[in-house]
C-alpha positions in Angstrom: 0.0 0.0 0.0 2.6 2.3 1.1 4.7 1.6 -2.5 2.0 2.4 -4.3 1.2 5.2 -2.8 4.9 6.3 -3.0 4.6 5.2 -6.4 1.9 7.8 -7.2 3.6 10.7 -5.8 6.4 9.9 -7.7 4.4 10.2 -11.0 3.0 13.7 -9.9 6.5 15.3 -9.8 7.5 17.3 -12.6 8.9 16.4 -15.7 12.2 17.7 -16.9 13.9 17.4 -20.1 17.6 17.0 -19.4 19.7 17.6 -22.8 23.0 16.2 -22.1 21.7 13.5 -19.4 24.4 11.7 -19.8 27.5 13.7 -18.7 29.3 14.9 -15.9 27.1 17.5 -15.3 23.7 16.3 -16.0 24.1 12.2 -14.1 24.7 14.6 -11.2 22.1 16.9 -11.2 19.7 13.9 -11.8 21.0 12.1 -8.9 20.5 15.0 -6.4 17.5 16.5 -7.6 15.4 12.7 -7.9 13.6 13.2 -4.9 11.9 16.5 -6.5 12.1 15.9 -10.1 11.5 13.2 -12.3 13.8 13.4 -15.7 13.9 12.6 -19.4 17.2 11.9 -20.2 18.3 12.8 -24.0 21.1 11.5 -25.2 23.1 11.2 -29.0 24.8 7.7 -27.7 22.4 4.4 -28.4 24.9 2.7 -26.4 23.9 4.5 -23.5 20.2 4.7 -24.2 20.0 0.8 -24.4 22.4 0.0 -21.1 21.1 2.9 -18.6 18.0 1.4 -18.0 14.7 3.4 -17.3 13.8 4.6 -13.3 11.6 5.7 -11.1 13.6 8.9 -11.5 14.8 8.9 -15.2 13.7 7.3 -18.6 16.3 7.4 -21.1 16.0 8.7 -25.0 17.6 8.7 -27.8 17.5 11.4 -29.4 19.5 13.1 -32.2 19.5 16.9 -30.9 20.1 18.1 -35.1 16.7 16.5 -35.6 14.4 19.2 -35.0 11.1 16.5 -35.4 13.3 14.4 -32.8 13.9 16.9 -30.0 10.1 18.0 -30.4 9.1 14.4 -30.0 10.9 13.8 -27.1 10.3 17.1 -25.3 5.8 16.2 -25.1 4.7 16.4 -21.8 7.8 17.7 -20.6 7.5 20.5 -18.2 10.6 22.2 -17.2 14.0 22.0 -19.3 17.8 21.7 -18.6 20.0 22.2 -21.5 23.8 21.0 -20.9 25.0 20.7 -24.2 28.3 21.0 -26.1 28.9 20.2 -29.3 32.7 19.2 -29.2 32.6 15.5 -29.2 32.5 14.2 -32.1 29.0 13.6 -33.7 29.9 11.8 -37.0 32.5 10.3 -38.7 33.8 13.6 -40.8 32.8 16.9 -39.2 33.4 20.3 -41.0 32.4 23.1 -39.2 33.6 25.3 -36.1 32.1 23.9 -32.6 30.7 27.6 -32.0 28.4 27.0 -35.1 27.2 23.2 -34.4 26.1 25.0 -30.7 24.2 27.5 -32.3 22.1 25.1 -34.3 21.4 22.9 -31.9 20.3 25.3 -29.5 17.5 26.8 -32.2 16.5 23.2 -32.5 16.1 22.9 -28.5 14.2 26.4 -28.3 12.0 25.5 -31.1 11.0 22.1 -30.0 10.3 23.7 -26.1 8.5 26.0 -27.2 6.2 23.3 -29.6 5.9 21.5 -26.5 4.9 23.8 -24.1 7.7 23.8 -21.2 7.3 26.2 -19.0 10.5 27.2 -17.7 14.2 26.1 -19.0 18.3 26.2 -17.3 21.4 26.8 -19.0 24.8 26.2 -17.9 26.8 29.0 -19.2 30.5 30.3 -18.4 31.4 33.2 -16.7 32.0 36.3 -19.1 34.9 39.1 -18.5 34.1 42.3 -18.1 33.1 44.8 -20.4 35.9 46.2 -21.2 37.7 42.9 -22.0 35.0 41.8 -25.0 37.5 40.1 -26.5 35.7 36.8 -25.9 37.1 33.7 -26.9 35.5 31.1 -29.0 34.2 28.9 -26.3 32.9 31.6 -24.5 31.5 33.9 -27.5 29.9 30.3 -28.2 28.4 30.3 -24.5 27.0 33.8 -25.1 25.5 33.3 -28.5 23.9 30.0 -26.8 22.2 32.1 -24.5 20.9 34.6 -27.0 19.2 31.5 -29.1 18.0 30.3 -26.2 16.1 33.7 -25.0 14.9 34.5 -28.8 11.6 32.2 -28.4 8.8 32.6 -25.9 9.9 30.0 -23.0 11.1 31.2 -20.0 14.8 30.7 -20.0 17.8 31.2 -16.7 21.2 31.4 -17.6 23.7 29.8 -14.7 26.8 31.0 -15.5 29.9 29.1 -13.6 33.9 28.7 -13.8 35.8 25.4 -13.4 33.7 22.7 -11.9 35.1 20.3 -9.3 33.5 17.0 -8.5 33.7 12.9 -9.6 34.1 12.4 -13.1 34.8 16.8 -14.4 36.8 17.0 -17.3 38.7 20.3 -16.2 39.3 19.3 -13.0 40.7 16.0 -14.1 42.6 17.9 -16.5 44.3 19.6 -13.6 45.0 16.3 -11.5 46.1 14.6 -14.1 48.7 17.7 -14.7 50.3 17.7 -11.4 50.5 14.2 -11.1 52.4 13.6 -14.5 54.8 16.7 -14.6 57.8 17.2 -12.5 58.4 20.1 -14.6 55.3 22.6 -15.4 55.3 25.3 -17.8 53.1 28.0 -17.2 52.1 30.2 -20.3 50.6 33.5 -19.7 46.9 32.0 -19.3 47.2 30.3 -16.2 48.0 33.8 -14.7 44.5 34.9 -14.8 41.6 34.9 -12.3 39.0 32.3 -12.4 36.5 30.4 -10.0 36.0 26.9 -9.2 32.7 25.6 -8.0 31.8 22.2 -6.3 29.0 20.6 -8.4 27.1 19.8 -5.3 27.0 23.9 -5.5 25.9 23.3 -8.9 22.7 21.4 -8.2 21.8 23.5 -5.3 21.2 26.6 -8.0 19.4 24.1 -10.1 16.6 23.5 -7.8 16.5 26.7 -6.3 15.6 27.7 -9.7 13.5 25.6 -10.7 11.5 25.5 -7.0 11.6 29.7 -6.5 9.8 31.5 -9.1 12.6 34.6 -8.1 14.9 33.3 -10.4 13.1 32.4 -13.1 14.8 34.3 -15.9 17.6 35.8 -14.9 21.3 35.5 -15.6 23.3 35.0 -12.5 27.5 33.9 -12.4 27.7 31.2 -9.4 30.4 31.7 -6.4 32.2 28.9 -5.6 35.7 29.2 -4.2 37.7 31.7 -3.2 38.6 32.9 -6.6 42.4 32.4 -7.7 44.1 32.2 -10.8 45.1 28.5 -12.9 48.6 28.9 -11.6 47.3 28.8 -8.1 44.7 26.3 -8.6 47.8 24.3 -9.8 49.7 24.6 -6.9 47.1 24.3 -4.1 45.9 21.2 -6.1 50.1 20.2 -5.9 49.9 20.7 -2.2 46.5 18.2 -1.7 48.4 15.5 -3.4 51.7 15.9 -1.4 53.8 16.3 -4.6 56.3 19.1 -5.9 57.2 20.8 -9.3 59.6 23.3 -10.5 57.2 25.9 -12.5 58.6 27.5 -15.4 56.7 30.7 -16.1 57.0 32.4 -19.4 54.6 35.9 -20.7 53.2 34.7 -23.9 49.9 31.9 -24.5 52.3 29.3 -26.3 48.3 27.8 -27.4 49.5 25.9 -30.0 52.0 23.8 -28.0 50.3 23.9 -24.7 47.1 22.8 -26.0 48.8 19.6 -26.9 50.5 19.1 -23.6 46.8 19.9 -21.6 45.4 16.7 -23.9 47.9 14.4 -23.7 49.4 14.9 -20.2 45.8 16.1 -18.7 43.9 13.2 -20.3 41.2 15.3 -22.2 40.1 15.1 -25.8 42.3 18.2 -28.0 39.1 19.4 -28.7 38.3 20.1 -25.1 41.3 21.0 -24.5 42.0 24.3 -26.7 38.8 26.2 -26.0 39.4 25.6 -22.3 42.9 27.3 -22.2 41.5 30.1 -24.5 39.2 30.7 -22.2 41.3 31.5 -19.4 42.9 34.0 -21.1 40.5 36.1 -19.4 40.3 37.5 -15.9 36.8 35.5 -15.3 35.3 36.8 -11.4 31.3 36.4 -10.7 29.6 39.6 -10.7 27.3 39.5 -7.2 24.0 38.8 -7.5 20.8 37.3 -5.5 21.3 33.8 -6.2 25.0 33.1 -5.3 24.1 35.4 -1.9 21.0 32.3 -1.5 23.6 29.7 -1.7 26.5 31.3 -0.2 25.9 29.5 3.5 27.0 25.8 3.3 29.4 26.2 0.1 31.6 23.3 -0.3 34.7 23.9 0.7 37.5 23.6 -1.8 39.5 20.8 0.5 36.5 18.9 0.7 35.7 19.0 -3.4 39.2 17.6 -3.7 37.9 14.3 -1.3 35.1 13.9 -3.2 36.3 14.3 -6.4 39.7 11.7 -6.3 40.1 8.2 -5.3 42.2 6.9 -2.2 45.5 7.3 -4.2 45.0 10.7 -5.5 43.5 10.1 -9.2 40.5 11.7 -10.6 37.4 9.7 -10.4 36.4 8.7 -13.7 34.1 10.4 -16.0 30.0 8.9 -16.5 30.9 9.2 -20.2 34.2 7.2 -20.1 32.5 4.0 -20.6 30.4 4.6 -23.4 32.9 6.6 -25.4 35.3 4.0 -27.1 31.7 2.3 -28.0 30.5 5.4 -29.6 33.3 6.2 -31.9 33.5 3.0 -32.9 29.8 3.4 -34.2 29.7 6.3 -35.4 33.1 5.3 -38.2 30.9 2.0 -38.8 28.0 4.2 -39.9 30.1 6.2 -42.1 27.9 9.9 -41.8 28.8 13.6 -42.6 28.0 16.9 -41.0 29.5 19.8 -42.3 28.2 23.2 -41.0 29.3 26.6 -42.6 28.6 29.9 -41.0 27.6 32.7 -43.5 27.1 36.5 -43.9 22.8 37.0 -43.5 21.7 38.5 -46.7 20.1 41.9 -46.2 16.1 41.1 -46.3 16.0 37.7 -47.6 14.2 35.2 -45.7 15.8 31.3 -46.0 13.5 30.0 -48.7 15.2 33.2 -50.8 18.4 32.1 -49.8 17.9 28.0 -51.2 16.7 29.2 -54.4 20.3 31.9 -54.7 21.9 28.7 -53.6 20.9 26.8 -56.4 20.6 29.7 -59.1 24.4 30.7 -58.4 25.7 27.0 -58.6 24.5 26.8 -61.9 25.9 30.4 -62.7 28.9 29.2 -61.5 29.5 25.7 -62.6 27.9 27.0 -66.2 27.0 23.6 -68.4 28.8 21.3 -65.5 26.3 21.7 -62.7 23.1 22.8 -63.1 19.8 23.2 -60.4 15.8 22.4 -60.9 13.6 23.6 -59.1 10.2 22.2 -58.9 6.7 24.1 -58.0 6.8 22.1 -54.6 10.5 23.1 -53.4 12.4 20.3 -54.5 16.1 21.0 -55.9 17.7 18.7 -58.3 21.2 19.0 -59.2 22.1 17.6 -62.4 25.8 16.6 -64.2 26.0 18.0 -67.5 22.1 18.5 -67.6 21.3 14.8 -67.6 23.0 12.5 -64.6 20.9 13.6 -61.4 23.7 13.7 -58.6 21.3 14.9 -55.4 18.1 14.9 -54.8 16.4 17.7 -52.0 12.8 17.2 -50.9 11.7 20.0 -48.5 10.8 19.1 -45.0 7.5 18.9 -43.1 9.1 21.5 -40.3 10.1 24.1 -43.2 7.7 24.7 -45.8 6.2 27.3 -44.5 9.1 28.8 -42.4 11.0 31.7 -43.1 14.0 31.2 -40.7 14.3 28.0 -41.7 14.5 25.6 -44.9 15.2 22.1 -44.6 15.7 19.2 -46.9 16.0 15.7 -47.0 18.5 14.4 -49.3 16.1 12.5 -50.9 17.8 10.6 -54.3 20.7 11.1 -56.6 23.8 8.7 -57.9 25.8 10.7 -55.1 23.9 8.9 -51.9 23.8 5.8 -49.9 20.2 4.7 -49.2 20.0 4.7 -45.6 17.6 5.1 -43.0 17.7 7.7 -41.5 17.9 10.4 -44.7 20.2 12.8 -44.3 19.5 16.7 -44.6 20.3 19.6 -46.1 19.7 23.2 -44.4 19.9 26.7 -44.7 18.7 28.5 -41.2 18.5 32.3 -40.6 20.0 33.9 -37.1 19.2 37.3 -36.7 20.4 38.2 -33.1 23.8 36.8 -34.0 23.7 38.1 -37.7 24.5 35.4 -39.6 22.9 32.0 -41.7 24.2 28.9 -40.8 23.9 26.1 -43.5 24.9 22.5 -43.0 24.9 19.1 -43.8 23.6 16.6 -41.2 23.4 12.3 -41.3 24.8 12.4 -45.2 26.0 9.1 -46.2 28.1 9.5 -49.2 28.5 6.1 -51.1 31.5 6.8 -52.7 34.2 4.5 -50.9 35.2 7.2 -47.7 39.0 7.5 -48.6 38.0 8.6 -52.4 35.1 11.1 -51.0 37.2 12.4 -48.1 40.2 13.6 -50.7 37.4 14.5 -53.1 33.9 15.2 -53.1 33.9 16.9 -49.2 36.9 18.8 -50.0 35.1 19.9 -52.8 31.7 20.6 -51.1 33.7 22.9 -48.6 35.5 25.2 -51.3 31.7 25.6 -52.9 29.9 26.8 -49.5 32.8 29.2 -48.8 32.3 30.9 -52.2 28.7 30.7 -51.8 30.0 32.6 -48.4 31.9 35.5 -50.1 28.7 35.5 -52.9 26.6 36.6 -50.1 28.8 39.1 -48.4 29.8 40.6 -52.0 25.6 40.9 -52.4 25.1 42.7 -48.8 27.9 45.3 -49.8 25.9 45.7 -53.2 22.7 46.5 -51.3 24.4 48.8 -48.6 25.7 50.6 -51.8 
């Protein structure tokens, strides 16, 4: 009787969507907040969605987050949101594009699918910004901040938790720094690790999570979260140095040295490159919390940095190991077998053209430009058909459900054509309009070429890339004709 009953209250708690259920972050925040949450777990990994078993806390989906129908799919009956992701693990076996630009989409597709849905209230975990006067941003965090505006351009309620270096079980930065002190002897420290940042237990984390979601106060603000006492990488170095009981001789030298030291932080610190480099670029700026209501709520009973270190290292001193760690060999593996392509372009946004304008340039202008080699159909129902010398059809593009009638937004599926694999799912072809960051984004997503992959990755993607960067200066040379 009781277990039933216990049963039914569990059912009546609220339903969030976690993107990025998976990671270091989010198998935390779903762990602490069960007792007042129930969560939908999205994840990119099948591996994970068929081993993770559903709970009375969690059900696990998967979920491709480029798939706009997807993410709208599994967001129904959804009623809060946490969005945790990043899009610098690898999602396919060849990816062209920048990370900043795979975020920006992915976030749209989030927004968009929320807002179908009907959640009421969603939480992003940003990074701390510099100051004004050092808008300099770098790429990860310009990336951040660009998130956030996507995020806030749709009608859903959205709170920006902005935080530094994250301690606790299984963090990738603070592993990095573990695994630094306990490998070098010798450390050199390039001008980056001189300035300020803050360190937050993710126990710390989860407390401004619920308090969020549970205190209507918050809901829709941007607040930076105190952790620590703030101190700079070099320090967080040598206190970490101190914990362990273990020495190093510290070289310092004034310049970034990013090329070499980027290397060193992967190998040495036991973190993908590409986690790596926009981490180290980041702390090339002075990054302190601006004071605000939130971090004064959560201020008494802080974790204490001494006792983050115990929870976040095993009996001899290592860092504990990553959620993802298990799955990740697994995933690779898969996604080489299934032999896909994204590649993601950003471009200048043509002055008053809406995305359906800019497809049919697209296709006009190839055929301008590859006169009597390439040519483009168009038929009365949006579909584009490339042809080779006017006769052998090499893609196929049949316009999407989502993005007929959408102005921000046209989508294909690359339907047919002697330049495909026939697989399920169809792979797409977009063009998408961002107009608080100025810009179009269009990209490739789930292409399976059926060329044999060393022949198409010396040929046809190289090629593919050179045409969307001169369809890139096309545009910019036709927004300098209108200002004219």
């Amino acid at each position: 009787m009781n277990q039933a009953m216990d049963q039914d209250k569990k059912t009546e708690l609220p339903l969030v969507a976690v993107a990025g259920g998976s990671g270091f972050v989010g198998t935390h925040l779903r762990k602490k907040l069960a007792s007042g949450f129930r969560f939908r777990a999205l994840t990119r990994s099948s591996t994970i969605a068929q081993e993770s078993p559903d709970n009375e806390s969690t059900q696990w989906v998967n979920c491709d987050l480029y798939s706009l129908p997807k993410v709208t799919e599994a967001l129904q009956g959804c009623k809060y949101g946490i969005y945790l992701v990043h899009s610098m693990v690898p999602s396919s076996r060849l990816k062209q594009g920048h990370f900043r630009d795979l975020d920006i989409i992915l976030a749209d597709n989030f927004i968009r699918a929320a807002e179908e849905a009907g959640l009421e209230h969603i939480i992003y975990l940003s990074g701390i910004m510099p100051e004004e006067s050092e808008r300099r941003l770098s790429s990860h965090l310009e990336s951040r901040l660009e998130v956030e505006g996507v995020l806030r351009s749709r009608s859903v309620k959205v709170t920006v938790l902005r935080a530094g270096i994250i301690f606790g079980p299984g963090g990738s930065s603070f592993s990095l720094l573990i695994n630094l002190v306990r490998r070098l002897p010798v450390m050199v420290l390039p001008a980056w690790t001189h300035s300020m940042t803050q360190s937050i237990d993710i126990n710390d984390i989860c407390r401004a999570f619920r308090l969020c979601f549970e205190d209507p106060t918050y809901k829709g603000g941007t607040f930076d979260l105190v952790g620590h006492k703030p101190m700079s990488y070099k320090q967080l170095v040598k206190r970490v140095a101190e914990k362990l009981g273990r020495s190093f001789i510290s070289i310092s030298i004034p310049f970034n040295f990013f090329f070499f030291s980027k290397h060193w932080l992967s190998i040495l610190g036991g973190v993908p490159l590409a986690l790596a480099e926009p981490l180290q670029k980041s702390l090339i700026h002075d990054l302190r919390p601006k004071p605000n209501v939130l971090s004064d709520a959560l201020k008494d009973g802080l974790t204490s940095f001494d006792r983050s270190f115990e929870l976040s290292v095993d009996i001899d001193g290592s860092p504990k190991a990553n959620p993802r760690s298990k799955t990740q060999k697994t995933d690779t593996k898969k996604l080489q077998k299934q032999g896909r392509v994204r590649s993601v372009q950003r471009m200048p946004l043509p002055l008053a053209w809406n995305s359906q304008q800019v497809a049919r340039e697209y296709s006009e202008w190839l055929t301008r430009k590859f006169v009597r080699v390439i040519s483009a159909k168009i038929t009365d129902d949006g579909r584009i058909s490339f042809y080779f010398i006017g006769r052998l059809l090499l893609l196929e593009l049949t316009p999407t459900p989502y993005s007929i009638s959408n102005l921000k937004r046209s989508a294909f599926y690359i339907s047919g054509g002697c330049l495909i694999k026939k697989v399920e799912p169809q792979g797409r072809f977009e063009f998408r309009l961002f107009p608080e960051s100025n810009c179009l984004i269009a990209a490739i997503h789930g292409y399976a070429p059926i060329l044999p992959w060393w022949i198409y990755s010396c040929t046809q993607a190289i090629l593919h890339l050179r045409v969307m960067q001169s369809f890139s200066r096309h545009l910019k040379r036709h927004n300098a004709a209108v200002i004219k």
